[in-house]
C-alpha positions in Angstrom: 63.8 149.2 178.1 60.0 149.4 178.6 57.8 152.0 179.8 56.6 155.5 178.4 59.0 158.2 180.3 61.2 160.0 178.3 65.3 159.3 178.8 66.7 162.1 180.7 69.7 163.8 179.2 73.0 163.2 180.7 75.9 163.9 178.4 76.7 166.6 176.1 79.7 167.4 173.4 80.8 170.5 172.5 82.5 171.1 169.3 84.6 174.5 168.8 84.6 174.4 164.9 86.2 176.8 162.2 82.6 177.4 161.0 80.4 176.5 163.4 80.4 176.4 167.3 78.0 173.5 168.3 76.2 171.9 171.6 75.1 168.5 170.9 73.3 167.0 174.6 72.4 163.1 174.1 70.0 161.1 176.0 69.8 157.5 175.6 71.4 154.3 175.2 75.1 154.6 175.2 75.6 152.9 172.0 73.0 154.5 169.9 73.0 158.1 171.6 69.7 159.8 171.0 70.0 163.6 170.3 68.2 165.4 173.5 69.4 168.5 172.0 71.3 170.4 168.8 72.1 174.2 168.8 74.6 175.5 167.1 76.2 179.3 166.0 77.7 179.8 162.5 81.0 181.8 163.6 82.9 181.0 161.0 86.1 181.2 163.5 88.4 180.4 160.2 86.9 182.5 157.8 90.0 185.0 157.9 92.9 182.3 158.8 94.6 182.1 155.3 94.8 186.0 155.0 95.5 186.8 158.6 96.9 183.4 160.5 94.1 184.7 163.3 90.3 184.3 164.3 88.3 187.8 163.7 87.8 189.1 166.8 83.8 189.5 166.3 83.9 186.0 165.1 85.5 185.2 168.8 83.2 187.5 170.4 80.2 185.2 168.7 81.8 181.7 169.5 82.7 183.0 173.2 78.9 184.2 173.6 77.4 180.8 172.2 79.8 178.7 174.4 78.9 181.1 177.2 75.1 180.0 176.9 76.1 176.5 176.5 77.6 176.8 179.9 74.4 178.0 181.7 72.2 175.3 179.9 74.6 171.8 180.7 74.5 173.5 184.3 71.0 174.2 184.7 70.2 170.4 183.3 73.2 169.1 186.1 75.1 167.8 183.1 78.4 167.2 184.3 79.5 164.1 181.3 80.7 166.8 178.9 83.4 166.2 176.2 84.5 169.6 174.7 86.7 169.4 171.5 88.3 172.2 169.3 89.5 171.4 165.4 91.5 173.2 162.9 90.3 176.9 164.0 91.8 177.4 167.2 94.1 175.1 166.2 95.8 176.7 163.6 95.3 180.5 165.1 97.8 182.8 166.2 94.9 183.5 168.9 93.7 180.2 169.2 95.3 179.6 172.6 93.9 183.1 174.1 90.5 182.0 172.9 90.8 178.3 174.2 91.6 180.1 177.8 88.8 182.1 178.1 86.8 178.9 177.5 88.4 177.1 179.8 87.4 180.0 182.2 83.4 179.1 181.5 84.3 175.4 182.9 84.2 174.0 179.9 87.3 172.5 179.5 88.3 172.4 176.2 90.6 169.5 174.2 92.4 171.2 171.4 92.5 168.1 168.9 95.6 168.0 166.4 94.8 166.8 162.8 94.9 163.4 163.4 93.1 163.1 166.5 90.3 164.9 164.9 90.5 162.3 162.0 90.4 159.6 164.1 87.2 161.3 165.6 85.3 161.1 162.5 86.6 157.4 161.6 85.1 156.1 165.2 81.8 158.0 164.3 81.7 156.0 161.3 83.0 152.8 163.3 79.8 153.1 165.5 77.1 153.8 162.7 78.9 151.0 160.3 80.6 148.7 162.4 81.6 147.0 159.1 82.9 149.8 157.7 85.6 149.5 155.6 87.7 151.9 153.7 87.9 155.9 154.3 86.4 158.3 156.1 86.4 162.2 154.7 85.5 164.2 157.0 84.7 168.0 155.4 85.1 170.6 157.5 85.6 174.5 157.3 88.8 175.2 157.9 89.9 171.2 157.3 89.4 168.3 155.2 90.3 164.7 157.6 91.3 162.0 156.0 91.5 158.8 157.7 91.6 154.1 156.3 89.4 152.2 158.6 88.7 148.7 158.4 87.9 146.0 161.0 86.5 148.3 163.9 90.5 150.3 164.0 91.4 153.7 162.2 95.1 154.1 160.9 96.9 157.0 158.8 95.0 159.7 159.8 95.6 163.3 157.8 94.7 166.6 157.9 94.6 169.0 155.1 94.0 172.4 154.1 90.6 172.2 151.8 88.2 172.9 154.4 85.1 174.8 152.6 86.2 178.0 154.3 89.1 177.7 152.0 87.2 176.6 149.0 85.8 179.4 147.2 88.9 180.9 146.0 89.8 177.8 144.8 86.9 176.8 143.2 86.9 180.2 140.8 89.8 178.0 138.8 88.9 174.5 139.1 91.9 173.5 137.4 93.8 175.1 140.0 91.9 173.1 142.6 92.5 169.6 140.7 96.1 170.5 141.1 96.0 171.5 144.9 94.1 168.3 145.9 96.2 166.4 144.3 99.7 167.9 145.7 98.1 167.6 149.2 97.0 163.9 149.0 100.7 163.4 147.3 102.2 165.0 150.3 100.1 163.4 152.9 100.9 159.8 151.1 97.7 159.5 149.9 98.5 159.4 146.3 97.4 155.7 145.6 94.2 154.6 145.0 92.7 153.2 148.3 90.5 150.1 148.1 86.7 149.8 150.1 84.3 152.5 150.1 84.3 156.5 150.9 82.6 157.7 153.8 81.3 161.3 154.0 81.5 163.0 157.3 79.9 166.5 157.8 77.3 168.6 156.7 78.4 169.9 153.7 78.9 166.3 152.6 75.6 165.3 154.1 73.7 167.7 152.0 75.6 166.2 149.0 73.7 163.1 149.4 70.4 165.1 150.1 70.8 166.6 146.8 71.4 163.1 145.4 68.0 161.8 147.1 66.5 164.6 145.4 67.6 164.4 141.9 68.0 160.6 141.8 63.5 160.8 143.3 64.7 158.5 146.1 61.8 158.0 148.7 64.1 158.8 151.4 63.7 162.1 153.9 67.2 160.9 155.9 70.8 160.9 153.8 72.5 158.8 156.3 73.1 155.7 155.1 72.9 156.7 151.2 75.3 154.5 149.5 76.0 155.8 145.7 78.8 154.3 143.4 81.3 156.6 141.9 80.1 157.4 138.6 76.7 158.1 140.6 78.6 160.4 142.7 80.5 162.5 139.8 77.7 163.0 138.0 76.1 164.7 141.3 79.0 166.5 141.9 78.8 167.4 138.0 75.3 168.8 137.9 76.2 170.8 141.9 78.6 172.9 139.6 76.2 174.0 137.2 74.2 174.7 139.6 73.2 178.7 141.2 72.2 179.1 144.9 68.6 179.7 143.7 68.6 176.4 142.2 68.8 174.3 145.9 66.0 176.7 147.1 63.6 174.4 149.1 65.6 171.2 148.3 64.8 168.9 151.9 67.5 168.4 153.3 69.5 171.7 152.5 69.8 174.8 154.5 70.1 177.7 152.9 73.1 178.8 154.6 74.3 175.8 153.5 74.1 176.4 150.2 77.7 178.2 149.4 79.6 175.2 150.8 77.9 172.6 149.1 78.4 174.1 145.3 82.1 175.0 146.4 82.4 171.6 147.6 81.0 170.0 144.4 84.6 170.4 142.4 86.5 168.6 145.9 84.3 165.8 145.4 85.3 165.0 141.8 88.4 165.7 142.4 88.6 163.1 145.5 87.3 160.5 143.1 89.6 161.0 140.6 92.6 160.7 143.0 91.4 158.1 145.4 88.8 156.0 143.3 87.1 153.8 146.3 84.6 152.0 145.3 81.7 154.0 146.3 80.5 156.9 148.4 78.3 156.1 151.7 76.8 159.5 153.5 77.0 159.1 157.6 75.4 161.3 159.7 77.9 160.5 162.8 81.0 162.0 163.0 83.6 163.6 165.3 80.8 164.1 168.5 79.3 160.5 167.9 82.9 159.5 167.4 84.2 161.0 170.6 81.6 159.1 172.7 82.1 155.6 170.9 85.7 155.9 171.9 85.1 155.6 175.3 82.8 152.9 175.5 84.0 149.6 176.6 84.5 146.9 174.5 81.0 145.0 174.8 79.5 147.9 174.3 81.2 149.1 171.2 80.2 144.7 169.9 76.5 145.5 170.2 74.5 146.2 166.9 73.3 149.7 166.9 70.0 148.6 165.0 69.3 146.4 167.7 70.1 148.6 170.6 68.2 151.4 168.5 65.5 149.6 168.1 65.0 148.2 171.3 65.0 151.7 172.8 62.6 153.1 170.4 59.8 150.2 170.3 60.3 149.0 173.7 59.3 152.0 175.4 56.2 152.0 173.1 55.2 148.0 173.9 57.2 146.5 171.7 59.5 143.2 173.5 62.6 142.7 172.2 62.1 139.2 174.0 59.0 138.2 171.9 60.1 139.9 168.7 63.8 137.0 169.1 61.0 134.3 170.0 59.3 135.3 166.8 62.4 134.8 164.5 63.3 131.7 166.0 60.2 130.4 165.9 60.8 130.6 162.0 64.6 129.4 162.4 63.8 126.3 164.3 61.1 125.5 161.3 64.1 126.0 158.8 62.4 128.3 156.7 65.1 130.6 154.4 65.0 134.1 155.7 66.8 137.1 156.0 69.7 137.8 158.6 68.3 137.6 161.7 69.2 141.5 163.2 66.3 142.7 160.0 63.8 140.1 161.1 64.2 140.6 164.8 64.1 145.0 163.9 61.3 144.7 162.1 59.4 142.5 164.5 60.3 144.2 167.7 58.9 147.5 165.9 56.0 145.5 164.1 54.7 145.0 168.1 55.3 148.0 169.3 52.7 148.9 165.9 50.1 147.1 167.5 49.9 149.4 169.9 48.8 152.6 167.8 45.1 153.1 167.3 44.3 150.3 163.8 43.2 153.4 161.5 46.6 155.2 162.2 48.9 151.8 162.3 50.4 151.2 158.9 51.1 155.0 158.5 53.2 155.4 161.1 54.6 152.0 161.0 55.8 152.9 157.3 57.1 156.1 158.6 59.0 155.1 161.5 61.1 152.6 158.7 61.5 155.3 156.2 62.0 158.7 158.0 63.6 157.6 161.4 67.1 158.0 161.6 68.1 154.4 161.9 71.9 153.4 162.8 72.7 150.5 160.7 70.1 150.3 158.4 71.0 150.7 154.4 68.3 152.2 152.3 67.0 148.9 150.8 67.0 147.6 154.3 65.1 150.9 155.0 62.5 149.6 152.1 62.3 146.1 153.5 61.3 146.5 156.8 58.8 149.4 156.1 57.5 146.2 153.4 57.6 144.1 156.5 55.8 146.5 158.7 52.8 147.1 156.1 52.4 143.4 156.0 52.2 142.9 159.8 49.3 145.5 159.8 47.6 143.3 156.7 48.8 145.5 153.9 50.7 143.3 151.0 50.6 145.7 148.3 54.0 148.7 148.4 54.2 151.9 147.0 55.8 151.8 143.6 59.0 154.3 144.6 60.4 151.8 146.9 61.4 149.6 144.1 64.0 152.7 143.7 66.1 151.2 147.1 65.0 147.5 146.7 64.4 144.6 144.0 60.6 143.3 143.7 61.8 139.9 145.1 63.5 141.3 148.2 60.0 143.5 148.9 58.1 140.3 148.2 60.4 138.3 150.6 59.6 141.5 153.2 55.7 140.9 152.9 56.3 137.2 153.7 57.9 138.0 157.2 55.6 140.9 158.0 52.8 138.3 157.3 54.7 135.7 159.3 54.8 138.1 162.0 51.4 139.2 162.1 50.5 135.1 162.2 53.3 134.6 165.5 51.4 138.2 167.2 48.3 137.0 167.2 48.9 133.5 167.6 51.5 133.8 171.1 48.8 136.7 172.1 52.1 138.3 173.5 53.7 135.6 175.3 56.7 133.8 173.5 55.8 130.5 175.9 53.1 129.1 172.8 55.7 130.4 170.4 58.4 128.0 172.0 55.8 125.2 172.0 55.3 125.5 168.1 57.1 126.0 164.9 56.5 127.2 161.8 57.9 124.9 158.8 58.1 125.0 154.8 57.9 121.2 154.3 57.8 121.2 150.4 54.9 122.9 149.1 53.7 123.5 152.0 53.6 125.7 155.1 52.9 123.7 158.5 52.3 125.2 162.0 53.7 122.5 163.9 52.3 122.4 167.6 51.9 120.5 171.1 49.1 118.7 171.7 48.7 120.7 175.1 48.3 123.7 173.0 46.5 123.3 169.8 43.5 124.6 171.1 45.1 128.0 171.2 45.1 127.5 167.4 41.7 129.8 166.5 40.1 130.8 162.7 42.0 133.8 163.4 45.3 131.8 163.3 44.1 129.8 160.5 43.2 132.6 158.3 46.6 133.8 159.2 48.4 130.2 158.1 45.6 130.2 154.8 46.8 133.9 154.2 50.7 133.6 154.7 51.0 130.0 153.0 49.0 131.9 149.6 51.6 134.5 149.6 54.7 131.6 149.5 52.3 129.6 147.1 52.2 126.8 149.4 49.3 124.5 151.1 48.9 125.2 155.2 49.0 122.6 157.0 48.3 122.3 160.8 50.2 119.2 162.8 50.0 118.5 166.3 53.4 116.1 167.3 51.2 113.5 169.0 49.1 113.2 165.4 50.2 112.2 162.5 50.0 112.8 159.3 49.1 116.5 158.9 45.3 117.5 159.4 44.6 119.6 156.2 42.9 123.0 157.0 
């Protein structure tokens, strides 16, 4: 995609939940929806479903009202593409059915989803940020907690149980008591072994878990999704949450204060998961049921592409950056045979690298830094986060990183990160944005040293400005450049 106009909305998902009543309208590529628009209305539908078995009537007075408004804006935008789904709430209500008929009444159409289905929701969500993913998804809710395996791109065993935060603060006032409950309810729900892979968190209250983490851990990070923590890590954050009072998170990023409550009566759940299920680690995604509901749909191709990539390509390519140019740049590396990291990292960082070239030279490496570190990425770990904001300093001239990132990523892999940021700058500069003298060339580590390899046709395109580039990349790797044209033999030293 290329071009400066902004995508134009044209799908929306509503989700009816026991806390909170949410619009969510998405612009975009279909595999990496961008969010167009987020409102939400805390309406705590299942705030009174243990004592009473219904929703409180002002609480369905509030949902109906925010659902009502929802209604007017997808029709005033001509948003017909709208997926409307209702969890454990209405669900579970004597008066859910009522409720779910007045919607319907708006045009909304509303899917009441059973426990599973909602699990399986949340597992595609995860499926489509971490097409990898293996392991389970806990999805933390307030009036549920789903729990659902997922390994190989397909969900299985999905459960839903009764420990949504809603539910939590009487149980966290004896957290003995809770222990016991969790563990009955896993028991029940066959859940009792300990499941192998890693445990992905779904959900706010969960997402402002790992915000909390990033704080206390000093993690240069403004974005939890993604966080990956291992389980000690993750009992020790759920530890300290429990000592913790509600003034004590005022004006930690990342958490609202209404917030708040859940998270420190979710703290106790956490540990308590880890005991019973020990994966092997905790990873923090920011897409869930609504993300999940729209993945499902897609076709398979779709669903194969990598969301980086697609992410990426939507991002920088409507701000100059080609996607074709930024693939010529990493094979022009790969046909040299020079070691480098997976290709999807080099190509990201390249395709945004050009579209960096763009931005006026005194504002460049700024916001090239902070489009790696505080963009939500798809499909991009922390230290890959730290790499290709290394990467991007580097293709603005800049070699030196601040000190925090060595929090998400090894010296070596940062110093590896320079290298193709450098490399990239040299390729820019040198194809002048045409991949046609890139495909005529190659760049090759030939013992200790680094040789542009070109055509005869074209080594007049090979300027002081390239060779500084070559002298300045072949320093950084330690090695001698060398400049050979295929018709001349032995290398010309430069």
């Amino acid at each position: 995609m290329s071009g400066t106009t902004a995508p134009r909305p044209d799908r929306a998902v509503i989700d009816i939940g026991s806390n909170t009543v949410r619009l969510v309208i998405y612009a975009g590529p279909s595999r990496t929806p961008q969010i167009w628009l987020n409102e939400s209305v805390k309406a705590r539908l299942g705030r009174d479903l243990a004592a009473t078995g219904e929703m409180p009537a002002k609480a369905v007075t509030q949902a109906f009202e925010a659902l009502a408004r929802f209604a007017t804006i997808l029709a005033d935008l001509g948003i017909a593409d709208v997926v409307t789904v209702a969890t454990a709430a209405p669900r579970d209500a004597a008066n859910g059915g009522a409720f779910l008929d007045a919607v319907s009444a708006l045009g909304l159409e509303p899917r009441l989803l059973s426990g599973e289905e909602e699990a399986q929701g949340a597992a595609f969500g995860v499926l489509g940020a971490f097409p990898d993913a293996r392991g389970m998804v806990a999805d933390l809710g307030g009036g549920s907690l789903e729990l659902i395996e997922v390994s190989e791109g397909e969900c299985r065993g999905g459960v839903s149980l009764p420990l949504g935060t809603l539910r939590l603060p009487a149980l966290r006032r004896d957290p003995g008591r809770l222990g016991g409950v969790v563990k009955r309810e896993l028991r029940a729900a066959g859940w009792s072994a300990k499941q192998a892979g890693m445990l992905y968190l779904v959900g706010g209250t969960w997402r402002a878990f790992a915000s909390y983490a990033i704080h206390a851990g000093g993690y240069p990070l403004s974005d939890p999704h993604g966080l990956c923590l291992d389980v000690d890590h993750a009992r020790r954050v759920a530890k300290a949450l429990e000592a913790l009072q509600p003034a004590d998170l005022e004006g930690v990023p990342g958490i609202s204060a209404n917030r708040v409550p859940a998270l420190l009566d979710s703290a106790p759940l956490m540990r308590a998961i880890l005991a019973e299920l020990a994966p092997a680690g905790v990873v923090a995604s920011s897409w869930g049921l609504r993300e999940g509901m729209l993945f499902q749909r897609l076709p398979a191709a779709a669903r194969a592409q990598d969301p980086l990539l697609v992410q990426v390509d939507h991002f920088a390519g409507r701000a100059g950056g080609s996607a074709r140019l930024a693939r010529a740049i990493a094979d022009w590396v790969d046909r040299g045979g020079a070691p480098m990291r997976p290709a999807r990292l080099r190509i990201a960082s390249a395709q945004l690298a050009l579209a960096a070239a763009f931005i006026e030279p005194n504002l460049r490496a700024r916001h090239a830094f902070e489009w790696a570190m505080d963009k939500r990425w798809v499909g991009l770990a922390p230290p890959q986060r730290a790499w290709v904001a290394v990467a991007l300093l580097a293709s603005t001239g800049r070699t030196a990183w601040p000190d925090e990132l060595e929090t998400l990523a090894s010296a070596d892999s940062l110093r590896e990160a320079v290298g193709w940021g450098l490399t990239v700058r040299l390729a820019r500069r040198f194809a002048a944005g045409s991949d046609k003298t890139l495909l005529a060339s190659r760049l090759e580590h030939r013992g200790g040293a680094l040789v542009l390899v070109t055509r005869p046709e074209r080594a007049h395109l090979v300027s002081p400005k390239i060779v500084n580039d070559l002298k300045t990349l072949a320093k950084w790797y330690e090695l001698s450049p060398q400049i050979v044209s295929v018709a001349r033999e032995p290398a010309e030293q430069i």
